[in-house]
C-alpha positions in Angstrom: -34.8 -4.7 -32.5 -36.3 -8.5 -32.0 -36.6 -8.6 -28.8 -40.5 -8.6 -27.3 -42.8 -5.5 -26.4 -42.5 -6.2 -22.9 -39.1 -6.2 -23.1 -38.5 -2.9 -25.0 -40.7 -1.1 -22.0 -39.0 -2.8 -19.4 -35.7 -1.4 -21.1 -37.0 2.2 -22.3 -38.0 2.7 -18.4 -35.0 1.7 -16.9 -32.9 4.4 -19.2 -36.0 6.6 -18.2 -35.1 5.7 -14.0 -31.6 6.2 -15.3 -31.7 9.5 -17.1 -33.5 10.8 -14.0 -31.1 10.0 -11.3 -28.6 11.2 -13.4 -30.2 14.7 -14.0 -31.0 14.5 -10.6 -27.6 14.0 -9.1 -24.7 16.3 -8.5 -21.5 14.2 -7.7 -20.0 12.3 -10.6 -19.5 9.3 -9.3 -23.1 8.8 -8.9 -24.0 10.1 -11.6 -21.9 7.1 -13.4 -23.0 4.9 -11.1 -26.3 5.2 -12.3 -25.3 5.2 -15.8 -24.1 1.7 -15.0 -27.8 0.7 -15.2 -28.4 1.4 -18.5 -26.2 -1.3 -20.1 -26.9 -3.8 -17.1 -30.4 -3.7 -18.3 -29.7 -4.6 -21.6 -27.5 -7.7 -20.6 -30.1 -8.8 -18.1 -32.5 -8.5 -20.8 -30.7 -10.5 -23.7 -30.1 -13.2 -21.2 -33.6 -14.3 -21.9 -33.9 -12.5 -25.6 -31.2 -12.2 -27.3 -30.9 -9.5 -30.6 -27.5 -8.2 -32.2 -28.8 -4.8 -32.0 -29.7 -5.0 -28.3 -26.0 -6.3 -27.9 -24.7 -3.7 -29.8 -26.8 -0.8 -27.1 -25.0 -2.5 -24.6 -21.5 -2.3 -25.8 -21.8 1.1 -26.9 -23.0 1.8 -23.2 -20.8 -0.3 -21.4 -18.2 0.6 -23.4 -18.8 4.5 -22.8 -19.7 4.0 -18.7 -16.0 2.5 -18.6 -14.5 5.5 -20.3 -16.7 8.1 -17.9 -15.7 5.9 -15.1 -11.8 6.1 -15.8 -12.5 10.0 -16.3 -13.6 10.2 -13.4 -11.1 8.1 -11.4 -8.3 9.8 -13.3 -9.9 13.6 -12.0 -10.4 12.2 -8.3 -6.5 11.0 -8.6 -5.4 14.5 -9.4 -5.2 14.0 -12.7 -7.3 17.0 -14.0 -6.2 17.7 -17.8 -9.5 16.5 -19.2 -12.5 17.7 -16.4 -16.0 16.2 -16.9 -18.5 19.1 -16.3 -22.5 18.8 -15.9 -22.8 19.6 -19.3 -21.3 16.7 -20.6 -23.9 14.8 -18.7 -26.9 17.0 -19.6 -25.7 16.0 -23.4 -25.7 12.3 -22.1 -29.1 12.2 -21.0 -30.7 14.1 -23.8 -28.6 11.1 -25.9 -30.7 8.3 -22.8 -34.0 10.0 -24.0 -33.8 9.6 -27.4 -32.8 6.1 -26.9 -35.5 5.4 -25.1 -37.9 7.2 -27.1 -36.2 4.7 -30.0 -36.6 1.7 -27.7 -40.2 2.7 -27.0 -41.4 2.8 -30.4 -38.8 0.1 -32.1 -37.1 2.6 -34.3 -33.3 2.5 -35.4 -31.0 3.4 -32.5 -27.6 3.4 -34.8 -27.5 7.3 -34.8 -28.2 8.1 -31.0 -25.3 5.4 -29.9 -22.7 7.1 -32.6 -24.0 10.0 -30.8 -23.0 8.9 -27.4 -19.5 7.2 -28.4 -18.7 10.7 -30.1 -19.3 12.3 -26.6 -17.8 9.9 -24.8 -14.7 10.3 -27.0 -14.7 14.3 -26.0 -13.8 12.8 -22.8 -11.1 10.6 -24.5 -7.5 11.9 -25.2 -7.3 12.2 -28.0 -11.0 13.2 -28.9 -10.4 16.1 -26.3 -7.5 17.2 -28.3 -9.1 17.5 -31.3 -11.8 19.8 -29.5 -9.5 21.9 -28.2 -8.2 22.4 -31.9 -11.9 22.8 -32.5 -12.9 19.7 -34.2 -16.2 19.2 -33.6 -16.7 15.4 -32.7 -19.2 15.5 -31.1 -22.8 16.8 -33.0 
């Protein structure tokens, strides 16, 4: 990623902050909430450098904390076919520390953020469908 040491540690320890509260947090919507920090990091961050691989982090993130939040909001409207449990977001933050641990030392990210679309699409209609005919999407 071309963006400058300072920034890469300013990023890496906000997804550290974020990982935390999430692990540290019981109720979902907070949990999400501070998911929502991850990827508004990144786009505070390429306001001053900008990187295509940076941008890509942030869509995949932004792009997944939308899908968690209409989860989420689906559940708290009754809707309860697909139920987010704690261990989807003890997956996600094991995905947030690799990341970071990539940020950190300016390795490849590609393969943690196809990990975290391929959870977030567990979450998904159809991705939940094809685990319940146990397709594993999600590695």
């Amino acid at each position: 990623m071309n963006i400058s040491p300072n920034y890469r540690s300013i990023l890496a320890d906000e997804l550290k902050y974020c990982r935390e509260k999430i692990n540290a947090e019981n109720d979902l919507k907070k949990k999400v909430f501070y998911y929502s920090s991850a990827y508004g990091m990144t786009r505070r961050i390429f306001n001053f450098e900008f990187d295509s691989q940076l941008q890509f982090i942030d869509f995949v993130l932004n792009t997944s904390y939308n899908v968690i939040l209409g989860r989420i909001n689906a559940n708290m409207s009754g809707d309860n076919t697909i139920v987010i449990s704690n261990d989807f977001f003890d997956e996600l933050s094991k995905c947030l520390e690799s990341l970071e641990n990539r940020i950190r030392t300016d390795k490849d990210t590609y393969d943690v953020l196809e990990k975290i679309i391929n959870l977030t699409f567990t979450i998904d209609g159809n991705g939940y469908y094809l685990v319940q005919k146990g397709i594993q999407v999600y590695k």
